[in-house]
C-alpha positions in Angstrom: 0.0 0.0 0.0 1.7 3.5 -1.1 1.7 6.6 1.2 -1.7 8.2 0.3 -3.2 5.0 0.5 -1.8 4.5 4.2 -2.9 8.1 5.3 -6.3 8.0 3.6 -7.5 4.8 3.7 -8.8 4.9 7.5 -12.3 5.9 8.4 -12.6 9.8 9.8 -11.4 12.9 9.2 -7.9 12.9 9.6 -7.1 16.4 10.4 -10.6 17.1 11.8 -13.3 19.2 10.6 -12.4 22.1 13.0 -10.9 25.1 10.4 -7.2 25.6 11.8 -5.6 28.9 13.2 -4.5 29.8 9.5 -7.8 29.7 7.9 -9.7 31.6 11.4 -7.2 34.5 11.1 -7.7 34.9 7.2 -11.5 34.1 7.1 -12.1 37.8 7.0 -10.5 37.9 3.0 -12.6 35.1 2.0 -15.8 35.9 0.0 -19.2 35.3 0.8 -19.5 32.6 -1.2 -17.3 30.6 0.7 -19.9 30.2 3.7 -21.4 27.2 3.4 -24.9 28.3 3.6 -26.1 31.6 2.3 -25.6 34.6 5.1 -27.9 37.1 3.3 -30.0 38.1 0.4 -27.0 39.0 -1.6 -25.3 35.7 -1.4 -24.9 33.8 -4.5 -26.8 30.5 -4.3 -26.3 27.9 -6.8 -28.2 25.3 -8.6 -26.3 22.1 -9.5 -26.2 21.4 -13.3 -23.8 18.7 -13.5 -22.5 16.2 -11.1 -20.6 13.5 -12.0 -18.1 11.1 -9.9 -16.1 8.2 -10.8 -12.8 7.1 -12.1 -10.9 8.2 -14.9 -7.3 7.9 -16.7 -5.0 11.1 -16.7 -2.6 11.9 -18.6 -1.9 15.3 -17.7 2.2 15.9 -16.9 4.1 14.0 -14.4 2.0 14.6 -11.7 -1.2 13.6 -12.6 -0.8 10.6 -14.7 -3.0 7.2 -13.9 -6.2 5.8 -12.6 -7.5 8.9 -10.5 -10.9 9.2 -8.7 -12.6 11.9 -9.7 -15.4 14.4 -8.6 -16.9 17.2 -10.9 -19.6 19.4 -10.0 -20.8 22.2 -12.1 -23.2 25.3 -9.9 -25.2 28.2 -12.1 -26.6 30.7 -10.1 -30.0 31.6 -9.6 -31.5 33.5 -11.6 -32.3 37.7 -9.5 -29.5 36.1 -6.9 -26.4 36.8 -8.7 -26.9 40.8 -9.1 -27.9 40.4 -12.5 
């Protein structure tokens, strides 16, 4: 079993789902549409287009070349929600 494999495989969250000192001291730059649930009227909510999960075979460079699991999800915003 290779590294990731080792480190990933278990059941969990291995670093927790707590955000760490980093991410509390800079939330203040991140925009609103990084809070997981809309905090006002002019948040941006999305509605899912495409969503799509399984495996696939990159060939992309040297780092991303093999069997890879894969997750792709594709968000439009509402229509009168995106200041449009």
């Amino acid at each position: 079993m290779n590294f990731r494999d080792q480190n990933f495989s278990v059941a969990g969250y291995k670093y927790g789902t707590a955000p760490n000192a980093f991410l509390v001291q800079q939330a203040h730059r991140l925009p609103a549409a990084w809070t997981p649930v809309p905090a006002s009227a002019d948040a941006v909510v999305l509605t899912e287009v495409l969503a799509w999960e399984g495996e696939i075979l990159l060939d992309e460079g040297p780092g991303h070349q093999g069997l890879a699991h894969v997750t792709r999800w594709l968000g439009q915003a509402q229509a009168g929600r995106d200041g449009a």
